[in-house]
VOVEX-219959 format. One line per 4 residues: their letters; for each residue x, z, y of N, C-alpha, C. Coordinates in Angstrom, 1 decimal. Example, Ala and Ser with C-alpha at 12.3 -4.5 7.8 and 13.67 -1.06 7.14 Angstrom:
<tidos>
as = 13.2/7.8/-5.7/12.3/7.8/-4.5/13.2/7.8/-3.3; 12.8/7.1/-2.2/13.7/7.1/-1.1/12.9/7.9/0.0
</tidos>
This chain:
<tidos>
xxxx = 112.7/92.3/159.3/113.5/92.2/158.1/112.9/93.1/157.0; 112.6/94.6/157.3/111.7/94.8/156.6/110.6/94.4/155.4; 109.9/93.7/156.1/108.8/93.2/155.0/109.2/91.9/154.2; 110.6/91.3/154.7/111.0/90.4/154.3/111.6/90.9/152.6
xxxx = 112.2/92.3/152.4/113.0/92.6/151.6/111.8/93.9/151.1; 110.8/94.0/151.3/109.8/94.8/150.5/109.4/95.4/151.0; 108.4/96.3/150.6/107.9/97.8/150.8/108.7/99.0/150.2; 109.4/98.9/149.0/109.7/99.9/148.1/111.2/99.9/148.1
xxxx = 112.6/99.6/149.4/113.5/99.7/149.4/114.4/99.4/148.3; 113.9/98.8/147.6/114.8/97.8/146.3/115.7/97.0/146.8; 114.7/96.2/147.2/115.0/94.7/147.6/116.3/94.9/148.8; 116.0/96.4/150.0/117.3/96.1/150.9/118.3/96.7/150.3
xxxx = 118.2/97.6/149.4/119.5/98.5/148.6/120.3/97.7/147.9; 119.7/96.2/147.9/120.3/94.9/146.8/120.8/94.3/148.2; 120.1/94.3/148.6/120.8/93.1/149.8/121.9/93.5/150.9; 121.8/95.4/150.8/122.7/96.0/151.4/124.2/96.1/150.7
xxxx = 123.7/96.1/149.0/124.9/95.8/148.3/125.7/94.7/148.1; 125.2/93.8/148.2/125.4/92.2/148.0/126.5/91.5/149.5; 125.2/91.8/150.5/125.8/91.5/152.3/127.3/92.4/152.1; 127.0/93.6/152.0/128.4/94.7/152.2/129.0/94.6/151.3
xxxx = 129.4/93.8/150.2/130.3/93.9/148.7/130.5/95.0/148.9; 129.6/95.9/148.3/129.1/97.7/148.7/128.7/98.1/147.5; 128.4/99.6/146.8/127.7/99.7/146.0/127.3/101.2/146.5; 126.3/101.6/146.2/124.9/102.8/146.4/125.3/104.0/145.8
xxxx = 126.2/103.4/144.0/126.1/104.4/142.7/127.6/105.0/143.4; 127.5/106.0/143.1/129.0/106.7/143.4/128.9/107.3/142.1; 130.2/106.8/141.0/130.5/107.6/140.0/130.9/108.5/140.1; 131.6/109.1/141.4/131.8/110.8/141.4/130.8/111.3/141.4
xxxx = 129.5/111.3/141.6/128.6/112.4/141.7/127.3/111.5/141.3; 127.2/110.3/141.0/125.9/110.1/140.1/125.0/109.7/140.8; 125.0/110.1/142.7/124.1/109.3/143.6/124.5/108.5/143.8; 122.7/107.6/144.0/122.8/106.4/144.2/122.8/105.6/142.8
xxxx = 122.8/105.8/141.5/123.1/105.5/140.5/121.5/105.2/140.0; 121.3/104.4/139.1/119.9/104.1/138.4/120.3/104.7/137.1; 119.4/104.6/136.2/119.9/105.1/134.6/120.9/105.1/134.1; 120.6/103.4/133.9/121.6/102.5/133.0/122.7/102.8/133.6
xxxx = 123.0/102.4/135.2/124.1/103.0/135.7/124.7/104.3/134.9; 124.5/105.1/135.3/124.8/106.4/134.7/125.2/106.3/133.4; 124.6/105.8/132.9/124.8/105.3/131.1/126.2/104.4/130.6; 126.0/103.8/131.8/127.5/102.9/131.5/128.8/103.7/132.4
xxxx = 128.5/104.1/133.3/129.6/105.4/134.2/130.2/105.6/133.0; 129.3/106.9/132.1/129.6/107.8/131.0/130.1/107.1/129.8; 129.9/106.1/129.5/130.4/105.3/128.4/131.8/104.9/128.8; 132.0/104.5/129.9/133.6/103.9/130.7/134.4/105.2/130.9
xxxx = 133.5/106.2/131.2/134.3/107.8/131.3/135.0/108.2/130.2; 134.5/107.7/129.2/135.1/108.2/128.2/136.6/107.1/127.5; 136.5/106.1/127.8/137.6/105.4/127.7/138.5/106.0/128.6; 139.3/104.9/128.0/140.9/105.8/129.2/141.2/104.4/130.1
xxxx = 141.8/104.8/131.1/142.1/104.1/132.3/142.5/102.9/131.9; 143.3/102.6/131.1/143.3/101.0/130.4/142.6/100.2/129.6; 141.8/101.2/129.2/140.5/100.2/128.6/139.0/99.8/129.6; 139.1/100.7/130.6/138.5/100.7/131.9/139.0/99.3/132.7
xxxx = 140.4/99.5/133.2/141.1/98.7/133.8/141.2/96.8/133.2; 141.1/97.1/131.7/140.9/96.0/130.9/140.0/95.6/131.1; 138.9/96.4/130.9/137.4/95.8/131.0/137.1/95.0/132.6; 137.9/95.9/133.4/137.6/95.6/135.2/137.9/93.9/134.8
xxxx = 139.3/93.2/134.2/139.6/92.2/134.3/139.1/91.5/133.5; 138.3/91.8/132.5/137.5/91.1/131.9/136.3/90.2/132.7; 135.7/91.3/133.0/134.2/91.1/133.6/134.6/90.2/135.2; 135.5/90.3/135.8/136.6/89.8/136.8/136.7/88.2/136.3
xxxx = 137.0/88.1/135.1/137.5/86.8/134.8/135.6/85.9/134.2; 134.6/86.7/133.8/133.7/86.0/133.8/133.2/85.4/134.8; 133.1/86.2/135.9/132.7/85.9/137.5/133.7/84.4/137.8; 134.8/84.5/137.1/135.7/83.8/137.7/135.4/82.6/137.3
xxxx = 135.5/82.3/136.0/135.5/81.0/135.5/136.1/81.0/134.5; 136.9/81.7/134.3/137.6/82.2/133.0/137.4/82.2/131.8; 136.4/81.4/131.7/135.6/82.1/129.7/136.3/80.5/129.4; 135.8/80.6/128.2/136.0/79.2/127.1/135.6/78.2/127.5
xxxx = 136.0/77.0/127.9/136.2/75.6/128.1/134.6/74.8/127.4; 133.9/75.8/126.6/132.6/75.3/126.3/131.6/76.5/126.9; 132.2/77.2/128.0/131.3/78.1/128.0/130.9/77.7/130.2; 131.7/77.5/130.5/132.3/77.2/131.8/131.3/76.0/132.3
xxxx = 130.2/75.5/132.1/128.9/75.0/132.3/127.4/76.2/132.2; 128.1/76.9/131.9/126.9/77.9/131.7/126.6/78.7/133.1; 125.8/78.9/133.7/125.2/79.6/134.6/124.6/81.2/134.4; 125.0/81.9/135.2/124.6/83.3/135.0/123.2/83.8/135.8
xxxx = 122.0/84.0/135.2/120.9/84.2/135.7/120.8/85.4/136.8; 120.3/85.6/137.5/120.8/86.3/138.4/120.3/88.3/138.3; 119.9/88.0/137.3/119.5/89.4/136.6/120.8/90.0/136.0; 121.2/89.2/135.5/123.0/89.3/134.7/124.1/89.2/135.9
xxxx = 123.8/88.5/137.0/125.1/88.5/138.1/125.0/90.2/138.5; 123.6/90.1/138.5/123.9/91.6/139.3/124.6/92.6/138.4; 123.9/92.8/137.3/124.2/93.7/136.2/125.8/93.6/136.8; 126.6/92.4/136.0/127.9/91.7/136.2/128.2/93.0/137.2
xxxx = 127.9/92.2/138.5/128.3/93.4/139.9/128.7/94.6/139.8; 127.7/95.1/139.1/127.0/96.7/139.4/128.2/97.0/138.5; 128.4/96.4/137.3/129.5/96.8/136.4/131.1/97.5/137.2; 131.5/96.1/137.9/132.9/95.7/138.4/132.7/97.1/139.6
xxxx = 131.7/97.2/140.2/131.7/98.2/141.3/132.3/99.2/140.6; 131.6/99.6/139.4/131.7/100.7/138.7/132.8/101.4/138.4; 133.6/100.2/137.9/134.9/100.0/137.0/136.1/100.2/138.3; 135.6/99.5/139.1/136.7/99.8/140.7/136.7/100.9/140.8
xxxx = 135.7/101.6/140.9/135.7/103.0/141.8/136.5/103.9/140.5; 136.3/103.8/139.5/137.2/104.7/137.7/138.2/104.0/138.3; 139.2/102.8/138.3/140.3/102.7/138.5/141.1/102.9/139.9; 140.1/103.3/140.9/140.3/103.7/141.6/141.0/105.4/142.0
xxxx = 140.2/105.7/141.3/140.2/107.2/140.9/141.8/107.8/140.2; 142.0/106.7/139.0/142.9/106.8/138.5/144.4/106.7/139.4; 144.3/105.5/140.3/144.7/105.2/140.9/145.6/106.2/142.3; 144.6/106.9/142.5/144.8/108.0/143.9/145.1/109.3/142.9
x = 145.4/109.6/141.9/146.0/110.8/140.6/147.2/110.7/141.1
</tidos>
């Protein structure tokens, strides 16, 4: 399985995320996080729990099917699903947080 999923541990940290509906980034402490990660952590940090929580059901309802009635043929390239993912992980683990307060 190894060589199937690379040399450079990308490829299984996606597929370990994906297989596990898992995520790597822990917003409490930044491991496991890539940049951009971090970048969006700190931008949703700074919102308050309802606009966090908002956004959770936003990005929730794109995955879903939920957009506009001319949009609901469109396909999400899979560069954008992940992003999508990585987001919702994100946003779970902040309303999570809030959540156990």
């Amino acid at each position: 399985m190894c060589t199937e999923l690379g040399g450079d541990g990308a490829m299984m940290e996606a597929y370990v995320e994906e297989a596990g509906n898992t995520s790597l980034c822990s917003v409490a402490t930044g491991d496991g996080c890539s940049d951009k990660e971090r970048a969006y952590i700190d931008k949703m940090k700074a919102k308050g729990p309802e606009d966090q929580a908002a956004q959770l059901r936003r990005l929730q309802g794109m995955e879903a099917g939920a957009m506009k009635p001319e949009l609901k043929s469109w396909t999400m390239k899979p560069e954008l699903k992940s992003w999508l993912n990585k987001r919702k992980k994100i946003l779970g683990q902040l309303v999570k947080s809030h959540e156990e307060l």
